[in-house]
Each structure stands twice: as C-alpha cells, then as structure tokens.
Backbone bond lengths (Angstrom), bond angles and torsions (degrees), N, CA, C in turn:
res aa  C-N    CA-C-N  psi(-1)  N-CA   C-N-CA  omega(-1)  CA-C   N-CA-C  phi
1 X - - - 1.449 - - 1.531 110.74 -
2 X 1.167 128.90 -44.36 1.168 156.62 -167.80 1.855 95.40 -55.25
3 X 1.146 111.66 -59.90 1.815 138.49 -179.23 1.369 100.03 -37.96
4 X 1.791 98.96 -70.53 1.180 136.65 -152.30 2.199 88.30 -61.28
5 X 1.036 130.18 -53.32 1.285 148.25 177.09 1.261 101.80 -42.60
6 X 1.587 110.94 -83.79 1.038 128.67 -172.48 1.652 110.05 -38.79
7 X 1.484 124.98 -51.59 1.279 123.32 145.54 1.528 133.78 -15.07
8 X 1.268 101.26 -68.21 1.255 121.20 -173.18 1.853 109.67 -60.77
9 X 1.544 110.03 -33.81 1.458 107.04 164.17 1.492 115.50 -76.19
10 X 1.246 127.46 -26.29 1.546 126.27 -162.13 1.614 92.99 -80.05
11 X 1.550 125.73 -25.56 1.589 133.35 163.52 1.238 106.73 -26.71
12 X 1.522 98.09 -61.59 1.975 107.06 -168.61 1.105 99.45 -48.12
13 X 1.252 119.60 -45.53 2.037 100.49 -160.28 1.585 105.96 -98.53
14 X 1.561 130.92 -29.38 1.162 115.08 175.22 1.880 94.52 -148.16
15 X 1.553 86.51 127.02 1.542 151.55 36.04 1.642 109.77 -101.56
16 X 1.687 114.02 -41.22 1.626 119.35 -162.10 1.327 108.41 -36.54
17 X 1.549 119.99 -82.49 1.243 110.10 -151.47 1.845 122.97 -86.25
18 X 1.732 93.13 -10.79 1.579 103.80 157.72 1.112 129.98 -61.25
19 X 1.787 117.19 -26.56 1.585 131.28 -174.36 1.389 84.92 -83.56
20 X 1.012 146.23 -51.99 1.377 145.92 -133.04 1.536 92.66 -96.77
21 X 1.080 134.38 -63.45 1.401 118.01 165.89 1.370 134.48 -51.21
22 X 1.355 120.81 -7.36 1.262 123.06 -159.07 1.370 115.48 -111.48
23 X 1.686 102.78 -27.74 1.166 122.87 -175.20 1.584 103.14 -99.99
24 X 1.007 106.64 2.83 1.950 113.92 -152.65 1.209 124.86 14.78
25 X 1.485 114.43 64.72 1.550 121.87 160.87 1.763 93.49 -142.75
26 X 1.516 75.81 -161.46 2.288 81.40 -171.74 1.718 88.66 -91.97
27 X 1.037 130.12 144.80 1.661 152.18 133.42 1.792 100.46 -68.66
28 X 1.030 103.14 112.46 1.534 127.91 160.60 1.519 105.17 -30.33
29 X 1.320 138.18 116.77 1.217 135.12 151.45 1.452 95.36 118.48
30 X 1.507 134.65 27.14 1.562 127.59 -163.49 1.823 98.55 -122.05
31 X 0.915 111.55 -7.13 1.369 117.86 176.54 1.203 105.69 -76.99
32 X 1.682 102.72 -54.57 1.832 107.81 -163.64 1.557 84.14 -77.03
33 X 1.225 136.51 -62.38 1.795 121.68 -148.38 1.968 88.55 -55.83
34 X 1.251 108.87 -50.13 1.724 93.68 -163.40 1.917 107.63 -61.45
35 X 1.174 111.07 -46.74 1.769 124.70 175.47 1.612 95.10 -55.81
36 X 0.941 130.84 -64.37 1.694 118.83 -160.67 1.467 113.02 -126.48
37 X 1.107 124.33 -5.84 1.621 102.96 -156.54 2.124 82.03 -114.49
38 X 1.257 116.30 -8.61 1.421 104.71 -162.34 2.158 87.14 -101.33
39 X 1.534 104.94 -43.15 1.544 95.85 -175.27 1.553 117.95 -62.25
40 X 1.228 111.01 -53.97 1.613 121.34 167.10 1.188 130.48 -52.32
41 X 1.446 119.28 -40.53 1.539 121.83 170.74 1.639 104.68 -66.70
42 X 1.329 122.93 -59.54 1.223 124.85 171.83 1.920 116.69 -31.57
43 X 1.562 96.75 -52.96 1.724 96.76 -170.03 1.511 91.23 -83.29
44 X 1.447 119.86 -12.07 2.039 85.62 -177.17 1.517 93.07 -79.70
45 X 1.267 133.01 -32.61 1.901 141.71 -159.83 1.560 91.70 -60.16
46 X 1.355 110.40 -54.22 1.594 116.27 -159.01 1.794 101.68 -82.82
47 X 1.127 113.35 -8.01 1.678 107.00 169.62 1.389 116.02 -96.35
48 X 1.716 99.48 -39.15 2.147 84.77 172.38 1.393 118.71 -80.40
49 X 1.130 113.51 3.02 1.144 115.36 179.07 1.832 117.11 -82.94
50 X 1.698 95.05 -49.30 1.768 104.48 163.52 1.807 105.12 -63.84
51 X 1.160 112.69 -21.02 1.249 91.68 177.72 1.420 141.59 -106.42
52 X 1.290 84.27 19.58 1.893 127.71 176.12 2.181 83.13 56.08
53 X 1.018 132.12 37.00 1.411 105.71 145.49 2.205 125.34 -81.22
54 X 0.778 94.08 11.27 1.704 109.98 150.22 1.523 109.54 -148.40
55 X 1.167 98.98 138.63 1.607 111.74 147.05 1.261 117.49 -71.87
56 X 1.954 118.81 138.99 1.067 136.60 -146.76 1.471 85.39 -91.52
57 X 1.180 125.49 -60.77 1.688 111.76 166.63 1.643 147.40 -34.18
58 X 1.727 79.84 -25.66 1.691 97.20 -179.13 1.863 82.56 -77.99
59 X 1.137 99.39 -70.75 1.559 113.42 -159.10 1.934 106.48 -37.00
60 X 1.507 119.86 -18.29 1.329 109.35 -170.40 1.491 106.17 -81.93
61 X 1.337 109.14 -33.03 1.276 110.00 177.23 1.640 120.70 -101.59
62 X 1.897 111.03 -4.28 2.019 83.55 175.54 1.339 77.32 -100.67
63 X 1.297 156.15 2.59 1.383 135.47 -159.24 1.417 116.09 -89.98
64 X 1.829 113.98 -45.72 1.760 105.00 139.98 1.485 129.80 -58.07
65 X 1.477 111.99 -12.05 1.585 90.98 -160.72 1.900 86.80 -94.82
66 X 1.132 128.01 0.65 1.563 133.62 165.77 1.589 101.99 -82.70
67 X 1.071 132.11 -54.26 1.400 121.98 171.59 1.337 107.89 -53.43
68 X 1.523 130.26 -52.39 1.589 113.46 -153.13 2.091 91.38 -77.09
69 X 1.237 127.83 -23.70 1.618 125.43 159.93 1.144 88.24 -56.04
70 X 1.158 120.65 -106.54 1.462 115.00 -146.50 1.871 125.75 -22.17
71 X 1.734 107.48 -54.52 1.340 112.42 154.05 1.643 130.54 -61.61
72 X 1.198 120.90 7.08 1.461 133.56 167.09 1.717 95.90 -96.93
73 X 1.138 125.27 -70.48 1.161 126.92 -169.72 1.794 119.48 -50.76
74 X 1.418 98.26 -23.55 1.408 118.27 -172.08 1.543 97.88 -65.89
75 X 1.731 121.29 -66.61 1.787 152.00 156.87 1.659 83.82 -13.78
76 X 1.524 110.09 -80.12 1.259 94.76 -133.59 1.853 105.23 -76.32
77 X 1.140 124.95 -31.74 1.264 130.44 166.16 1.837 118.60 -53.76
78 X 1.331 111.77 -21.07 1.619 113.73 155.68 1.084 112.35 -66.50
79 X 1.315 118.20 -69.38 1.664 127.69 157.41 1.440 124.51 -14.42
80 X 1.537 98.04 -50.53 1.847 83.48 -171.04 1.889 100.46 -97.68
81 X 1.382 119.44 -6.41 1.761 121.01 161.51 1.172 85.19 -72.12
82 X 1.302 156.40 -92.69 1.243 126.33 -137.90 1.575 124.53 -46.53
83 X 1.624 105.42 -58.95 1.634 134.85 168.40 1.740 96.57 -27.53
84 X 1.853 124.05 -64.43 1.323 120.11 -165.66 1.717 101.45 -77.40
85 X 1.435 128.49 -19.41 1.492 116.42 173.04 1.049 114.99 -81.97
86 X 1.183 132.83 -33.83 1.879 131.33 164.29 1.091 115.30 -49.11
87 X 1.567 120.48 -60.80 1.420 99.66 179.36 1.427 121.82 -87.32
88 X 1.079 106.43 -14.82 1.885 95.31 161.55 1.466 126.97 -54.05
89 X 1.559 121.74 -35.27 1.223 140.53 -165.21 1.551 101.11 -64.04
C-alpha cells in the first residue's frame, strides 16, 4: 500500500504538474493530484512511518520498486489496448 501511495504522489509531479507547466495550460487531473492525492498520500506516508508500521529501510527500497511495477504494468497494458484496437478495427 505504502508503494502503491508513494506512487500516487510522484503522479503530482510527473506527468500532472510537469505537463501543465510545460505545455502552459491545465493537464486534466492536476487539481485533484495537487487537492487530494498530494495532501493525503503525503499524511498516510508520514503516519506509517511515525508509526513504525513499515520500516523506513524497507520502505526506501519496496516503495520505488512498487512504483517502477506499477509504471511497467501501466507500458504494458497500453501496449496490449493498442495490440486489441488494431486488430479489432
């Protein structure tokens, strides 16, 4: 869960608020990651952590290695929507 979180904050800054600066307009979804997904992910990270339900050591290393899954899983599931809309078309 912890991974899965930690994810969910690294959202805020890329793609949301990097597209949104870069492109200089709003990227769809930059309201909610900055309004909810950046305060809450932050206070659940910073409470299991005071509350030793993870170790901060465990957490340095499964907490990217749950983001770089999660962003693998993300690749390959684009991959296979594209693969099932081509040949359906």
């Amino acid at each position: 869960m912890a991974g899965y979180v930690l994810a969910m904050v690294l959202n805020v800054f890329a793609p949301h608020l990097f597209a949104t600066v870069l492109m200089r307009r709003y990227m769809p979804g930059t309201a909610t990651a900055v309004l909810l997904n950046l305060p809450l992910g932050w206070l659940y990270l910073r409470q299991i952590l005071m509350e030793h339900r993870i170790e901060l050591r465990v957490f340095f290393w499964a907490g990217p290695l749950a983001v770089l899954a999660i962003l693998a899983l993300i690749l390959v599931l684009l991959a296979l929507g594209r693969r099932v809309t081509s040949t359906s078309a």
